[in-house]
C-alpha positions as CSV (number, residue, x, y, z in Angstrom):
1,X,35.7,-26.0,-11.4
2,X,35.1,-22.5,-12.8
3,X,32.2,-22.4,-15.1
4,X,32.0,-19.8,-17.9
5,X,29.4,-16.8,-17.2
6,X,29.1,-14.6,-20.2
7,X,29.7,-10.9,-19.1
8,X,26.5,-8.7,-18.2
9,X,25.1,-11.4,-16.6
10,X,24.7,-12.2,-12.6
11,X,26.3,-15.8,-11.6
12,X,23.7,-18.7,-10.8
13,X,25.1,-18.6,-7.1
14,X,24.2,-15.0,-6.7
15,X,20.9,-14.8,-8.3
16,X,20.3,-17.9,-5.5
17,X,21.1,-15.8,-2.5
18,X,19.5,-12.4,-3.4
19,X,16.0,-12.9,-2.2
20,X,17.4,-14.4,0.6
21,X,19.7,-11.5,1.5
22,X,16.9,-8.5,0.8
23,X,14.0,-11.4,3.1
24,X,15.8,-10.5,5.9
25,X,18.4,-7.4,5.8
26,X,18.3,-4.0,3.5
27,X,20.9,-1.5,2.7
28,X,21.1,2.0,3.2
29,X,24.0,4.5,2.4
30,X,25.1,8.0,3.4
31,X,27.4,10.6,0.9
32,X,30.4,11.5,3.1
33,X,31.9,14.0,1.0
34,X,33.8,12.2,-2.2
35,X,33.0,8.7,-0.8
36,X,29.5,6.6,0.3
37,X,29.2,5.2,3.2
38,X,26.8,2.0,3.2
39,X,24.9,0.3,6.7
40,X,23.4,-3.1,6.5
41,X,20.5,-3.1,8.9
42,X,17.9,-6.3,10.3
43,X,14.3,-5.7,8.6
44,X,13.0,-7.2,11.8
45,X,14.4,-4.7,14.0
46,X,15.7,-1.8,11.8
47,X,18.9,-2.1,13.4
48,X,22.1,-1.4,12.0
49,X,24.9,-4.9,11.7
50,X,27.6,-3.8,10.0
51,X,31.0,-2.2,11.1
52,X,32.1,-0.1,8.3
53,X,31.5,-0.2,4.9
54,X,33.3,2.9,2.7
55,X,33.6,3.0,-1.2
56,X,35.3,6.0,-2.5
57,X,35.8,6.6,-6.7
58,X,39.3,7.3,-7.7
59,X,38.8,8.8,-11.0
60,X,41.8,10.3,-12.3
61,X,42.7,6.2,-11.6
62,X,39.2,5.2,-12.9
63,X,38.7,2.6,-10.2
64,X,36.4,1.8,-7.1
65,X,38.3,2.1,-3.7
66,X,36.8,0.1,-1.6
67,X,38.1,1.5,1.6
68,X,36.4,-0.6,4.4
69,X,34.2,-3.7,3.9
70,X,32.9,-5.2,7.5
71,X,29.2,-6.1,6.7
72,X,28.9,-7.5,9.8
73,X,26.3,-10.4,8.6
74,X,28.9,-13.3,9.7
75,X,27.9,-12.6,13.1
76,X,24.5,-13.7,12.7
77,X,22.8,-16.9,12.3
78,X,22.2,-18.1,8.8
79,X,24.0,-15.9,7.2
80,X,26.2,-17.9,5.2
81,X,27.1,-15.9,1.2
82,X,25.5,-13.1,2.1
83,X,28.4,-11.0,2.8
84,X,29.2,-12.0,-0.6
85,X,25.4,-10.7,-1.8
86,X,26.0,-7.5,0.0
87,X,29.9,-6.5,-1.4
88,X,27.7,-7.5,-5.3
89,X,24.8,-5.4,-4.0
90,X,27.5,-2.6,-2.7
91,X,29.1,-2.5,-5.9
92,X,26.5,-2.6,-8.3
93,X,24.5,0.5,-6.3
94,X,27.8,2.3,-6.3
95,X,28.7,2.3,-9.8
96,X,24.9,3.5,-10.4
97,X,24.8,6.4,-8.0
98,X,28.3,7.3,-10.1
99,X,27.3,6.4,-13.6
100,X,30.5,4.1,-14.0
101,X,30.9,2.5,-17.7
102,X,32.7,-0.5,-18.2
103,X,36.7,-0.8,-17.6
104,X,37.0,0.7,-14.3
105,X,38.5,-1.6,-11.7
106,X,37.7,-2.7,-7.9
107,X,40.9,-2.1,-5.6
108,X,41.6,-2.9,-1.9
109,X,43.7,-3.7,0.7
110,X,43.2,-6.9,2.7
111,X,44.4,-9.9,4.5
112,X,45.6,-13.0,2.4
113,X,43.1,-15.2,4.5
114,X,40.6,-13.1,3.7
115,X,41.5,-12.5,-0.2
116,X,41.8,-16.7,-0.2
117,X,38.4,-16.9,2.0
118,X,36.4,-14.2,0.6
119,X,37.1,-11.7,-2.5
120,X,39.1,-15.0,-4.3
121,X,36.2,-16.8,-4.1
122,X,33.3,-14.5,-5.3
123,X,32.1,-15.9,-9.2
124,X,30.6,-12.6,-10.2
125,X,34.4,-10.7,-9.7
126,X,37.9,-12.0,-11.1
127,X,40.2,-10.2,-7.9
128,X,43.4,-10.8,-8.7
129,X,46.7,-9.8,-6.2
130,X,48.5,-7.2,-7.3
131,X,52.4,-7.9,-7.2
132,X,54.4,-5.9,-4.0
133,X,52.4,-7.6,-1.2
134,X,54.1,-6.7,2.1
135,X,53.8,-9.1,4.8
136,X,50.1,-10.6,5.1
137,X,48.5,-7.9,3.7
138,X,47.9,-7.8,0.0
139,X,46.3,-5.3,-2.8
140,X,44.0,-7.1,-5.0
141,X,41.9,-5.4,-8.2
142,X,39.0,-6.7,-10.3
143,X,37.5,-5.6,-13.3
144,X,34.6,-4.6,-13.0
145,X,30.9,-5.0,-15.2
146,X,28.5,-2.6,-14.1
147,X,25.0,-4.6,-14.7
148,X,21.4,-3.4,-14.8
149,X,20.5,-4.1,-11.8
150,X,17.4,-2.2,-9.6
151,X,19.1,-0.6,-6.7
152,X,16.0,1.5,-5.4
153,X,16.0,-0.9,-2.5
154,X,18.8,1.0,-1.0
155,X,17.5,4.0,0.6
156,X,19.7,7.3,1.4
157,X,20.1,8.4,5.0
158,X,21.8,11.6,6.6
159,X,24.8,11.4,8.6
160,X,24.3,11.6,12.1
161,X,25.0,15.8,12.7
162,X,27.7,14.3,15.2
163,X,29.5,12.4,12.6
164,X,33.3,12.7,13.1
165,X,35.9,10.3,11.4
């Protein structure tokens, strides 16, 4: 059952799993060229979890790409929604850093398990499939509601001076 949130608001289920995200893991990100790259890292240890995380602006589209999203956190115990937390997180820091207004839309590319798993499931977007899929994988969009949100948690970090992609 999908319950009514009224826009500029954050969904009961995240504002349940924040503290428990930022209790145990933090965010950092890197500006490679036109697009930020974000790292999920262990506040225990410091170490870095995640794979790949890339958002890019398209503006003459006015939309978010998100390029790669592999948080990494499902491989860790206890863990469960946080991917979800993070991607909110992601997003919300992102269309700060960039000064986004309302109407611009979230786009990627991804697997149909993963839209019906993952992005179809998350309360505080409305992804959608966009018509042309080609085999399993799909484009999706969502609008999007920049909220006012405190995203000095995340703290900037240089690329490595051997960064290649």
């Amino acid at each position: 059952m999908e319950t009514f949130r009224h826009p500029g608001q954050i969904s009961p289920f995240m504002t349940s799993h924040l503290a428990d995200f930022f209790d145990h893991f933090g965010i950092s990100f890197s500006i490679d060229g036109p697009q930020l790259e974000y790292f999920v890292f262990k506040k225990e240890t410091g170490a870095d979890i995640s794979c790949s995380l890339t958002i890019a602006l398209n503006d003459p589209a006015d939309r978010i790409e998100v390029m790669t999203f592999y948080p990494g956190l499902n491989l860790h115990p206890h863990t469960r929604y946080l991917s979800a937390v993070c991607f909110f997180m992601v997003m919300q820091h992102f269309a700060g850093f960039h000064h986004l207004e309302t109407g611009c839309r979230i786009h990627l590319n991804t697997c149909r398990d993963i839209f019906d798993s993952f992005y179809g499931l998350l309360d505080d977007f409305d992804f959608k499939i966009i018509p042309g899929e080609a085999d399993n994988l799909i484009d999706i969009e969502s609008c999007f509601l920049p909220l006012d949100i405190d995203t000095t948690m995340f703290n900037r970090r240089a690329l490595p001076a051997d960064y290649t992609v």
